[in-house]
C-alpha positions in Angstrom: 17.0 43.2 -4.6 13.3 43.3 -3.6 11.3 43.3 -6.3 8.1 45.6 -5.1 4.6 45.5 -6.4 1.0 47.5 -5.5 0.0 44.4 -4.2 2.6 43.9 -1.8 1.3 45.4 1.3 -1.3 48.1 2.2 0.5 50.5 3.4 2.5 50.7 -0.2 2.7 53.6 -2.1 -0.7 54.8 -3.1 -2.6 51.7 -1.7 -5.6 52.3 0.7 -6.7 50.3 3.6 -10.2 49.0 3.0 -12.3 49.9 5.7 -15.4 47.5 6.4 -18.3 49.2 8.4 -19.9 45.7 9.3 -22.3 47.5 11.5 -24.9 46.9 8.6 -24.9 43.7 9.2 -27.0 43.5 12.9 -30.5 43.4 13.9 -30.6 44.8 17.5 -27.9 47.7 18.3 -26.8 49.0 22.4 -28.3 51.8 23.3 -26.4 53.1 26.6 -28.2 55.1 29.4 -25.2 57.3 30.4 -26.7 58.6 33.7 -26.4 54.9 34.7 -23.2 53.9 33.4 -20.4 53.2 36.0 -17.8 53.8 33.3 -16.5 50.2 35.0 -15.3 49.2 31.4 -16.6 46.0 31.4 -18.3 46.8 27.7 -15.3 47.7 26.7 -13.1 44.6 27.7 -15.9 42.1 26.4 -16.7 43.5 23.3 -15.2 41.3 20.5 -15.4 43.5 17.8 -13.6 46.4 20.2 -16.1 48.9 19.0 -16.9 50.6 22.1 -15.6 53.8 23.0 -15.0 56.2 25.8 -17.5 59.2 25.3 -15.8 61.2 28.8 -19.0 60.1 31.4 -20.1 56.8 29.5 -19.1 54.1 27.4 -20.8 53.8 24.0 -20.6 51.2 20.7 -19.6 52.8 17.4 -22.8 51.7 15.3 -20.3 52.1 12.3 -18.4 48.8 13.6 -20.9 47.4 15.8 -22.4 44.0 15.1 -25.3 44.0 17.6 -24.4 41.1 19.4 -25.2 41.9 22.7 -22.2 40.7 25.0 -21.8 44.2 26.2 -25.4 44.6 27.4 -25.0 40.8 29.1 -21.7 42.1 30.9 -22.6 45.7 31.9 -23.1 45.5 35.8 -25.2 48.9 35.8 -27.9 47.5 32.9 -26.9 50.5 31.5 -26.9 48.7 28.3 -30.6 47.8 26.5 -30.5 46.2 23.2 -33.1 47.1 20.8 -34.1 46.1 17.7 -33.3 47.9 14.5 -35.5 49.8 12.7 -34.1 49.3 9.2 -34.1 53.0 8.2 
């Protein structure tokens, strides 16, 4: 017998995922110039955090998840990709 609890897992009955937008947590964010971008997906394979997404023409970060590091503006072979710095509001 398996004994169940509300801590067990969180997909148990009524549990909730937590969600953590970390994006709060940079200083610069990606700002993408989609006439420029190739769509080559290089962004999108280097990105740790695996926040970038396929907007159809472009690729762009989800500022929700996005921690400003900067890897995909390093790797972007169009320079697409300009970091800038965060405004704070």
């Amino acid at each position: 017998m398996k004994k169940m609890s509300s801590y067990e897992a969180p997909w148990g009955k009524g549990a909730q995922l937590f969600i953590i937008r970390t994006g709060e947590w940079r200083y610069q964010r990606p700002v993408v110039s989609g006439d420029k971008c190739c769509q080559c997906g290089s962004c999108y394979l280097f990105c740790p955090v695996g926040c970038i997404e396929d907007k159809g023409k472009y690729y762009a970060a989800n500022g929700d998840y996005c921690k400003g590091c900067g890897i995909c503006a390093s790797v972007c072979s169009a320079n697409a990709i300009k970091m800038v710095r965060e405004d704070g509001s």
